[in-house]
C-alpha positions as CSV (number, residue, x, y, z in Angstrom):
1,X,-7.1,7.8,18.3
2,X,-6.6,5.3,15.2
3,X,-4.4,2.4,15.8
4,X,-2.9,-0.1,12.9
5,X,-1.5,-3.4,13.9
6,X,0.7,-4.5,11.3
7,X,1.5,-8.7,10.9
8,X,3.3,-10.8,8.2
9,X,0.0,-12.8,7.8
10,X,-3.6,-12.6,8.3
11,X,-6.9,-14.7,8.3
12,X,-10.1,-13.1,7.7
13,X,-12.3,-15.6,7.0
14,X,-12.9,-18.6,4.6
15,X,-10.6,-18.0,1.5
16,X,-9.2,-14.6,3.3
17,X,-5.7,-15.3,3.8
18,X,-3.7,-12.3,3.2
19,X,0.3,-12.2,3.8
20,X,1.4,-8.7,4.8
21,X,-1.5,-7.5,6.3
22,X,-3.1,-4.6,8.4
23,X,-6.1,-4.1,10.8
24,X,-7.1,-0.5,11.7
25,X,-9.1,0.4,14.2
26,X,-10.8,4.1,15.5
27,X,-12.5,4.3,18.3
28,X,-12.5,0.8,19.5
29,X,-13.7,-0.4,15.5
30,X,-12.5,-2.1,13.2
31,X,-12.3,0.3,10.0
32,X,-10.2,-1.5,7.6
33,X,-8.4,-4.7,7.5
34,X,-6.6,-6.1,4.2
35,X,-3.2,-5.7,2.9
36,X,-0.7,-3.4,4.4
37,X,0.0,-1.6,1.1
38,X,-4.0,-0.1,1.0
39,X,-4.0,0.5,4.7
40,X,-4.6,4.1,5.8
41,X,-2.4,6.3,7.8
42,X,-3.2,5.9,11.7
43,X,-2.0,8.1,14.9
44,X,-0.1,4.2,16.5
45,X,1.4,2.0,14.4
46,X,2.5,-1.8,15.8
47,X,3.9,-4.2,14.0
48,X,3.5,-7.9,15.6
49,X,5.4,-10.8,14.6
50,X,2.9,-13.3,14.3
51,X,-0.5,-14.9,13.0
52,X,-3.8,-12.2,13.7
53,X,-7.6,-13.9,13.0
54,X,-10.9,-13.2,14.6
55,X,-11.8,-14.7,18.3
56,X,-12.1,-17.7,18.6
57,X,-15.5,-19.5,20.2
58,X,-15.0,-23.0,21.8
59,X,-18.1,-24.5,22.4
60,X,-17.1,-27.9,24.2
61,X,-15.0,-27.0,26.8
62,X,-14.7,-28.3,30.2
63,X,-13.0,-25.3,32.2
64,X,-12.6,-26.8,35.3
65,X,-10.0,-28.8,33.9
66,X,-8.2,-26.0,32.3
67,X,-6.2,-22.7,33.3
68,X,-8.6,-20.0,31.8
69,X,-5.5,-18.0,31.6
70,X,-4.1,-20.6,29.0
71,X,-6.7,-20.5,27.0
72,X,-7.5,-16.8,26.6
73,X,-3.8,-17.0,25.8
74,X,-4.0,-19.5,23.1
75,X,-6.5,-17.1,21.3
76,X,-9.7,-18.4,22.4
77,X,-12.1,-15.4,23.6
78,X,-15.4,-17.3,24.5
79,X,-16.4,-20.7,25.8
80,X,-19.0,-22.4,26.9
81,X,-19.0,-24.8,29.5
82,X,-20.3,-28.2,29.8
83,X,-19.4,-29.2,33.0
């Protein structure tokens, strides 16, 4: 199955910024992400109204003084620990 998330803007890294952009993936891989026009055809298309950029590491983090559910939410999909 090939799925294409769709978004009015993208990051993909330092100088990366790309406004109507697409991310496809097959198989559980990413095998494009760039502009929407370029993007190739896939079996589920979504369209999201919002920001997409990798996962984001936090390295100082002090979970025991934090909902791990709000911060998964906020976009962050590792941390380490320091307490």
């Amino acid at each position: 199955m090939t799925l294409k998330v769709k978004v009015p803007l993208a990051w993909f890294g330092a100088g990366r910024l790309v406004h109507h952009a697409t991310v496809v993936c097959e198989g559980g891989r990413v095998t494009y992400a760039g502009p929407s026009a370029a993007a190739p055809p896939a079996d589920e298309p979504l369209e999201v109204d919002g920001y997409l950029m990798p996962g984001v590491a936090d390295r100082h983090v002090h979970i025991r003084l934090a909902d791990p559910g709000a911060v998964l939410f906020g976009g962050v999909t590792a941390v380490r620990d320091l307490g």
